[in-house]
C-alpha positions in Angstrom: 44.2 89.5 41.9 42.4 88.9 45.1 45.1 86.2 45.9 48.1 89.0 45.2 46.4 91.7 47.4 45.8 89.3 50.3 49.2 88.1 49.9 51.1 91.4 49.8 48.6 92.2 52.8 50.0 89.8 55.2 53.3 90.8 53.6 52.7 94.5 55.1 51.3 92.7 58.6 54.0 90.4 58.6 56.6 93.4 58.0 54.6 95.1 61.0 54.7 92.2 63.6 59.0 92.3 62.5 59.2 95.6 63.9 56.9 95.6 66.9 58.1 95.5 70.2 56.3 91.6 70.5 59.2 88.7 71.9 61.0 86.8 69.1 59.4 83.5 69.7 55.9 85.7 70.1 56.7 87.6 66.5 57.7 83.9 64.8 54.9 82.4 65.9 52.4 84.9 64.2 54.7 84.8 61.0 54.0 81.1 60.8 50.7 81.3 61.1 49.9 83.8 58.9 52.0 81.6 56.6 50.4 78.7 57.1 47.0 80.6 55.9 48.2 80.8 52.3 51.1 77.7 51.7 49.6 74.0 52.1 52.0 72.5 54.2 51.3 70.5 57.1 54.2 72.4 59.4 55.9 75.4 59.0 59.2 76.4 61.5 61.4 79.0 62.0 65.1 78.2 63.3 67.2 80.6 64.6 71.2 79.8 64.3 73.4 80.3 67.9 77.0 82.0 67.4 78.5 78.7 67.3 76.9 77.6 64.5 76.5 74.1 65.6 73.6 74.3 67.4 70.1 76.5 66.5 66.7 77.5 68.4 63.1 76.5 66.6 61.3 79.9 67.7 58.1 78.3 66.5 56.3 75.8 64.5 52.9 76.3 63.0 51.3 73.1 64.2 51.6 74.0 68.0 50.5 77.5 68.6 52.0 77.7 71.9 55.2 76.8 70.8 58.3 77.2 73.3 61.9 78.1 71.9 63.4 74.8 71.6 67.2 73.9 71.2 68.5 71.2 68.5 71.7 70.0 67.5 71.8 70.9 63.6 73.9 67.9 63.3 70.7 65.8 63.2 69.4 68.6 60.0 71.8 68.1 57.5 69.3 69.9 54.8 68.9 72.9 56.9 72.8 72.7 57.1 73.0 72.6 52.9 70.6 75.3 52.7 72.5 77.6 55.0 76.1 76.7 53.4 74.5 77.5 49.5 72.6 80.4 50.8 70.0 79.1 48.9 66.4 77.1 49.1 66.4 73.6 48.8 63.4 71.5 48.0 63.6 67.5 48.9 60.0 66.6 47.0 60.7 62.5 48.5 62.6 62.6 51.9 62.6 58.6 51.8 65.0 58.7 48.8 66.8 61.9 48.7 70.1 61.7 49.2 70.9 64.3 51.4 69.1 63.0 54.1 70.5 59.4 53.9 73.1 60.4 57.2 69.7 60.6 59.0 67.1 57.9 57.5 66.4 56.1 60.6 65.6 58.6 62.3 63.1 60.5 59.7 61.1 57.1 59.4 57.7 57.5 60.3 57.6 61.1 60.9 54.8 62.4 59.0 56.1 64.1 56.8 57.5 63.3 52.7 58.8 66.8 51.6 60.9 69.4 52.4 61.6 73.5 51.7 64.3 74.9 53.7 64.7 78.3 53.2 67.9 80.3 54.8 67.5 83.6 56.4 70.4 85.7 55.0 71.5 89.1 56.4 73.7 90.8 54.0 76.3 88.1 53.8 75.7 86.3 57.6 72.8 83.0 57.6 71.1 83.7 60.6 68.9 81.1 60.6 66.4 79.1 58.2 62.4 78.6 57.5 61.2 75.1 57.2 58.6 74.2 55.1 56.9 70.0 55.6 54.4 68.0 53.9 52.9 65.4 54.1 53.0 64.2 50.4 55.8 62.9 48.2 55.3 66.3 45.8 55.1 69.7 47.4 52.1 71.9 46.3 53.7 75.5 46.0 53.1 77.4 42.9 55.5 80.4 41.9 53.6 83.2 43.7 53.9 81.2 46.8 57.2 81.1 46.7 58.1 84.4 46.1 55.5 84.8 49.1 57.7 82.7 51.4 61.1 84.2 50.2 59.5 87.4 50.9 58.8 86.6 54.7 61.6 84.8 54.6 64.2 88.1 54.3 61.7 90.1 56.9 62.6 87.3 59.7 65.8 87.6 59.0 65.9 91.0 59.4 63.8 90.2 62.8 66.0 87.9 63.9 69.9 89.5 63.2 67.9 92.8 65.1 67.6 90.5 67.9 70.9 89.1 67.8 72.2 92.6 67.6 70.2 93.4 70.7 70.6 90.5 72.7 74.6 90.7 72.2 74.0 95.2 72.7 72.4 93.7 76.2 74.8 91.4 77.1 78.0 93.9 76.7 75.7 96.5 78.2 75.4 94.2 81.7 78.7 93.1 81.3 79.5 96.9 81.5 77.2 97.1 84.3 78.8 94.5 86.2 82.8 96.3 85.6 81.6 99.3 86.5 80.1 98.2 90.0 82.9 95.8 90.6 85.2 99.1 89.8 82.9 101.3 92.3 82.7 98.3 95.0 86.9 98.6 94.8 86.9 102.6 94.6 84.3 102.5 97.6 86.7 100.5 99.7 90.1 102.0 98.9 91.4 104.0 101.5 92.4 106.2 99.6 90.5 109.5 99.0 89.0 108.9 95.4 86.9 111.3 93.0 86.7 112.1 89.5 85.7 115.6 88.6 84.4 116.1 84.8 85.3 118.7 82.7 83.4 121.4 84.2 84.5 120.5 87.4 81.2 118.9 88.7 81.9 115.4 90.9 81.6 112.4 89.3 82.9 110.0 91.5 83.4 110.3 95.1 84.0 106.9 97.1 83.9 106.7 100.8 87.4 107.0 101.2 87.0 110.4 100.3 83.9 110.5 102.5 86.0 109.3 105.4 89.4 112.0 105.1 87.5 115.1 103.9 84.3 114.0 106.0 81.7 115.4 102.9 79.2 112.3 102.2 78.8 111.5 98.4 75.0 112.4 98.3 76.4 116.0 99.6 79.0 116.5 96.7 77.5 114.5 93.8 77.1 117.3 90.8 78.5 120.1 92.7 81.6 121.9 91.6 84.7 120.9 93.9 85.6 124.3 95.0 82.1 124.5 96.4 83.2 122.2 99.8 86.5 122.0 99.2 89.4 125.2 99.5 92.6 123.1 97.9 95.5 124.7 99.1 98.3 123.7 96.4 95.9 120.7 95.1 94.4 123.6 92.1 97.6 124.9 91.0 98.2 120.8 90.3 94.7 120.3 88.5 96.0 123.5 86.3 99.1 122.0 85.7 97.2 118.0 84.7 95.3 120.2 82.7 98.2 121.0 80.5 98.9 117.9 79.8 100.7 116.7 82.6 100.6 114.0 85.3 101.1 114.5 88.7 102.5 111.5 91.4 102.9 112.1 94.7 102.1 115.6 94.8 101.4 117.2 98.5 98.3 119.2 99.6 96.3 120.7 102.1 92.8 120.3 101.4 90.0 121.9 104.1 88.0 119.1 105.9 83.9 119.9 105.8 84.9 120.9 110.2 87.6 123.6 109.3 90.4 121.1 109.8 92.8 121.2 107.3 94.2 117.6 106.2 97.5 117.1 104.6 97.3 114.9 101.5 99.8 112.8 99.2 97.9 113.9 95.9 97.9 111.6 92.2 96.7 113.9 89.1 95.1 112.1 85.9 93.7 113.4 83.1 90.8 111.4 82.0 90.4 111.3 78.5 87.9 109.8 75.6 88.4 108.0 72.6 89.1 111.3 70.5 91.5 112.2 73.1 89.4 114.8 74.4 89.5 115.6 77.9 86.0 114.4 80.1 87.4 115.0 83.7 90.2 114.4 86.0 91.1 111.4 88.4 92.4 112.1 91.5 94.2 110.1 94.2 94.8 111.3 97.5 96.3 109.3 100.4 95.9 111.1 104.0 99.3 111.3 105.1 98.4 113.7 108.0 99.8 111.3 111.0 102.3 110.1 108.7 103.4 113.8 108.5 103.4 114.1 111.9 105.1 110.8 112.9 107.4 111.5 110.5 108.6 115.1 112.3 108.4 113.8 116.0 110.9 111.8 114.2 112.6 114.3 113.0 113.0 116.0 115.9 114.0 113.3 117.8 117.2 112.7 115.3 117.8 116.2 116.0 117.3 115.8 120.0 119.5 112.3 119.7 122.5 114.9 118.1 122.0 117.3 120.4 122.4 114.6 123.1 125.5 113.5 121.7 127.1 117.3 121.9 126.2 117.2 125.0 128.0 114.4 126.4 131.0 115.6 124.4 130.9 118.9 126.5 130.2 118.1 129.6 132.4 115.1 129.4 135.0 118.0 128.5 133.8 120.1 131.5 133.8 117.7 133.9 137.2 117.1 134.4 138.2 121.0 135.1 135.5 121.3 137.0 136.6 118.5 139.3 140.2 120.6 139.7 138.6 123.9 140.3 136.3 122.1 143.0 139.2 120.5 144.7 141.7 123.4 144.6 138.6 125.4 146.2 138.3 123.2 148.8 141.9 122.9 149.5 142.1 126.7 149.3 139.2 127.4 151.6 141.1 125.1 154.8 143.9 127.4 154.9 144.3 129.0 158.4 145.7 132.1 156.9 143.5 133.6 154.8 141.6 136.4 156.1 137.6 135.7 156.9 136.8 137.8 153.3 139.0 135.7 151.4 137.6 132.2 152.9 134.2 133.2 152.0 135.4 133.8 148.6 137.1 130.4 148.5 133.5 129.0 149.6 131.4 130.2 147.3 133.8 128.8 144.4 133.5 125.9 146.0 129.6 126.1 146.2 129.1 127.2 142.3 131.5 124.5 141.3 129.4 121.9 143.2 126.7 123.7 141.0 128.1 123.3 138.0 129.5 119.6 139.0 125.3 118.8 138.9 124.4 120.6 136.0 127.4 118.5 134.3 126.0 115.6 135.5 122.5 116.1 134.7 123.4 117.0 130.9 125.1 113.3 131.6 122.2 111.4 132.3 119.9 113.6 129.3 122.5 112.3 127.0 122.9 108.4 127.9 120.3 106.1 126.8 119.0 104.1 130.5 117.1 100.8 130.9 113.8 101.5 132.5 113.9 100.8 136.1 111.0 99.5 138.1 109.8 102.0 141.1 107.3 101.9 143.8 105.1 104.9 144.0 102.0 105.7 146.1 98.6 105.7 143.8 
């Protein structure tokens, strides 16, 4: 009775070390130990299996108390390889004859040790690894109770060590998540275009320095706030109404308010973000400053216009010119005639003066309309 209470005991302690917060090599070791108290056995291991299955970790061994996690080809363990494809315990009472260790014979001469219980740690359905029982005699000394004892703290490491797996592949995806979502911000940070997510409520999310640079509102001055709080959209929240619907905006144009009054015309991309229940979280929007564009894109504009205007203008005068010419030369002729009274020849010279006028005017809308090489002058600086 005394034997059965300490046993189920350690079982209770054994159960608490499982669930502490203690390392995996750290909570293997004291299970081993503890073990060791009660089974006589001259070494007691626990192996944990990798994801590839050809290869496991020893997590400790009883015989060195300071045992570091140690990686082995399981190749070289063909009982621990038995015991994990059965699911069950095997016990090799004379490791010099058994037959399951004949691929490896060689190498197991000498060692210390004559017999062998290898018991696999089964999760549910997955092996996650096995407990190794060796002695140094040809007939292992374990009653009944201790092996119930052993399966016993055999299925609480297991549970200890698919926990771990589960946490140490929960850790991995969770930096690998890390690491997309700061490679994503490093390439939102430096697009030049104006980026920032707004959740449901409206609050920024996101806000990378593009955004910083055309609206000129620095992320730690907008992160949490509402949008309409530092920026007055002008056409940009009748399109967040409309992504709200359903819809997705491209190349939408705005004029959002810069944080100095300016206002800042923008090529606007709508998004609805949404999760894996299709509910909406937030929006994504894209803005490209298109301001100079804008601009370059009406001197242009105008220019075409300027370049037609040019071209009636060299139609007309071309047209004017040639009447013009007649009325100046009849004018002139008229004006030498010796009998017309002083009132008429002044009249003849001011046609002829106005028609000279208009000859220059003519010939200035000439040189507006026809494209020149530029010529190289000397002027006084």
């Amino acid at each position: 009775a005394q034997t059965e209470s300490r046993e189920l005991r350690w079982v209770v302690e054994i159960l608490d070390d499982v669930t502490s917060a203690l390392s995996l090599p750290k909570v293997m070791g004291k299970v081993v130990a503890r073990l060791s108290a009660i089974v006589p056995v001259e070494r007691i291991s626990v192996l944990q299996l990798e994801n590839d299955r050809g290869s496991a970790k020893v997590l400790a061994s009883s015989d060195v108390p300071d045992f570091e996690p140690l990686q082995i080809d399981l190749g070289m363990y063909p009982e621990v390889r038995e015991a994990l494809r059965r699911r069950e315990m095997i016990l090799i009472e004379d490791a010099s004859s058994h037959e399951l260790l004949e691929p490896v014979r060689e190498r197991i001469q000498g060692l210390p040790f004559n017999s062998l219980l290898v018991i696999p740690l089964v999760f549910g359905d997955e092996a996650v690894g096995s407990l190794i029982l060796r002695a140094a005699s040809h007939h292992m000394k374990i009653d009944a109770d201790q092996t119930r004892f052993c399966q016993a703290v055999a299925n609480a490491s297991a549970n200890a060590l698919k926990n771990a797996l589960l946490y140490r592949e929960a850790a991995r995806e969770a930096a690998r998540s890390r690491d997309m979502a700061a490679e994503l911000q490093n390439i939102l940070d430096h697009s030049p275009d104006r980026v920032n997510t707004p959740d449901s409520a409206g609050r920024v999310h996101r806000w990378n320095y593009g955004a910083e640079r055309v609206l000129g509102w620095a992320r730690g001055e907008v992160q949490g706030r509402e949008v309409g709080e530092f920026v007055t959209p002008l056409g940009a929240s009748e399109a967040c109404e409309q992504v709200r619907e359903g819809e997705s905006l491209v190349d939408h144009e705005a004029v959002l308010e810069r944080a100095d009054g300016r206002e800042v015309e923008i090529d606007l991309t709508v998004v609805p973000l949404r999760s894996e229940t299709e509910q909406e979280t937030g929006l994504l929007l894209v803005g490209r400053d298109v301001t100079e564009l804008n601009a370059n894109r009406r001197a242009l504009q105008r220019a075409d216009r300027l370049s037609g205007l040019g071209e009636i203008v060299s139609g007309v005068a071309h047209e004017l010119k040639n009447p013009l010419s007649g009325v100046l030369g009849h004018a002139q002729l008229l004006s030498l005639r010796e009998e017309l009274g002083a009132d008429s020849r002044r009249d003849a010279q001011r046609i002829v003066e106005n028609a000279k006028r208009c000859r220059r005017i003519v010939r200035n809308l000439l040189d507006f309309s026809r494209r020149r090489a530029p010529e190289e002058t000397l002027v006084s600086v």
